[in-house]
Backbone as CSV, one residue per row, in Angstrom:
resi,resn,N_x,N_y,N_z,CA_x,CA_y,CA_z,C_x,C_y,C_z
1,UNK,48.271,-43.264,65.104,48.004,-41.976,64.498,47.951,-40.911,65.585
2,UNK,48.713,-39.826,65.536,48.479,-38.406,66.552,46.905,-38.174,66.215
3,UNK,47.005,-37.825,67.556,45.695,-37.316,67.927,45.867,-35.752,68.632
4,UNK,44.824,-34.711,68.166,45.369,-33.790,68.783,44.477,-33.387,70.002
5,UNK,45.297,-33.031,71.242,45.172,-32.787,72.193,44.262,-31.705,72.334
6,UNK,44.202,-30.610,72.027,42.842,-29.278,71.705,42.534,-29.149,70.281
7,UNK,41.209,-28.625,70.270,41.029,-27.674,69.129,41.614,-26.681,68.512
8,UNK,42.155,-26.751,67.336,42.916,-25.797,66.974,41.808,-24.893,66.278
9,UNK,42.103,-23.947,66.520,40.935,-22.845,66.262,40.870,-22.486,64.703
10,UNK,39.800,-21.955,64.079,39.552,-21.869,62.827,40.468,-20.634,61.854
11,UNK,40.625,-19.365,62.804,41.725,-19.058,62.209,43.072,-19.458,62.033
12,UNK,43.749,-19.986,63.153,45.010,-20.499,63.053,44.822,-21.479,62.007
13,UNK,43.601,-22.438,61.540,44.039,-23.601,60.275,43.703,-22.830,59.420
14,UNK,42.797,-22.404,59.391,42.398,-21.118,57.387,43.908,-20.305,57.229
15,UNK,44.473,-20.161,57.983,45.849,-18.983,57.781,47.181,-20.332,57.373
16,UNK,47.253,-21.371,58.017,47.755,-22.625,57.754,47.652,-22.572,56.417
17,UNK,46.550,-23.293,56.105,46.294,-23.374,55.142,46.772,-22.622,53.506
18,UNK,46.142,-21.379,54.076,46.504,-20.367,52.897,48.048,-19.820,52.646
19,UNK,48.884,-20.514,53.355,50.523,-20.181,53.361,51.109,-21.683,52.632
20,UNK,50.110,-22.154,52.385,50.775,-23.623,51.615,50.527,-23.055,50.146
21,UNK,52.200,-23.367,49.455,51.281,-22.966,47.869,52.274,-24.552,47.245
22,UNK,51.380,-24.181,46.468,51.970,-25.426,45.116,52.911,-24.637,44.364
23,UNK,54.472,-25.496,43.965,55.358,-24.976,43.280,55.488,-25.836,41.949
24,UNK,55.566,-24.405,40.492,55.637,-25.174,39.795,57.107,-26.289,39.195
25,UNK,56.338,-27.247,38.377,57.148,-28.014,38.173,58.609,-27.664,37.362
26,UNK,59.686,-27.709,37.394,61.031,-27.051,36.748,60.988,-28.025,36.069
27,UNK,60.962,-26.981,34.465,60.978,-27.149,33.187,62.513,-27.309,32.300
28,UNK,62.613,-28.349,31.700,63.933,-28.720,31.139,64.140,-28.645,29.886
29,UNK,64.818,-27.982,29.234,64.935,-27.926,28.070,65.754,-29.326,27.339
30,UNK,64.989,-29.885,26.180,65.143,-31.185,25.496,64.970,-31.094,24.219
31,UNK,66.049,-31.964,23.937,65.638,-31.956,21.927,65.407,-33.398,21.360
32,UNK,63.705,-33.532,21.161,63.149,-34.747,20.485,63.293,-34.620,19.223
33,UNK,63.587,-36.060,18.447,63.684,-35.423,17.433,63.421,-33.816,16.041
34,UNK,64.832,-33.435,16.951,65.265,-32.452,16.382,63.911,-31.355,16.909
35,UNK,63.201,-31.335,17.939,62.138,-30.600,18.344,62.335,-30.155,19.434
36,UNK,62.679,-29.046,19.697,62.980,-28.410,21.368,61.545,-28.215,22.277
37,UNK,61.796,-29.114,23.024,60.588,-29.047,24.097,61.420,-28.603,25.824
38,UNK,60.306,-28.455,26.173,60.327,-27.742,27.892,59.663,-29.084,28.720
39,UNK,60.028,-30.095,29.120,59.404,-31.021,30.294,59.691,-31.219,31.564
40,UNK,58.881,-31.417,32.215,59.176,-31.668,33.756,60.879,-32.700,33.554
41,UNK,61.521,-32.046,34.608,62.847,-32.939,35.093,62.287,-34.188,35.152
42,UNK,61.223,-34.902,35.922,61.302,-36.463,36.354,60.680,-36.649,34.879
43,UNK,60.248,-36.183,33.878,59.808,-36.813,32.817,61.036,-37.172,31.596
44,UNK,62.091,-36.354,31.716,62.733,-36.926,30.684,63.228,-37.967,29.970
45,UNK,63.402,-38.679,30.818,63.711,-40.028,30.189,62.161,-40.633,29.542
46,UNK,61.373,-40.640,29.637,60.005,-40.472,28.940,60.323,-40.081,27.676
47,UNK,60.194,-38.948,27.929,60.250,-38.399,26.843,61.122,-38.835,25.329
48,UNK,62.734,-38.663,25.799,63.690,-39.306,25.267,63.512,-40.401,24.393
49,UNK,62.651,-41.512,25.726,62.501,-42.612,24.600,61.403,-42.888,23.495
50,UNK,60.432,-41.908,24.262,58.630,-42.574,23.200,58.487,-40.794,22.740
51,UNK,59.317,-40.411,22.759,58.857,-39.012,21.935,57.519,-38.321,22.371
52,UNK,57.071,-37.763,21.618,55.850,-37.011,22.019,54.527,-38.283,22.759
């Protein structure tokens, strides 16, 4: 495991930090029986087969 060599100081990680964002998930348009839904891309085949 890295180990780090100095302290990285408290502003440089709070500013780190706060430049990370979460992206949302891209929404796919699908038709369950005969029902148009919006699901995550990795869920479709889910979906497809067990419906709601």
């Amino acid at each position: 495991m890295a180990v780090p060599k100095r302290k990285t100081s408290r502003s440089n990680t709070r500013s780190r930090r706060a430049r990370w964002k979460a992206t949302p998930p891209d929404l796919v348009p699908i038709v369950v029986d005969g029902e148009r839904m919006l699901v995550p891309r990795n869920l479709v085949n889910h979906f497809q087969r067990f419906g709601r």
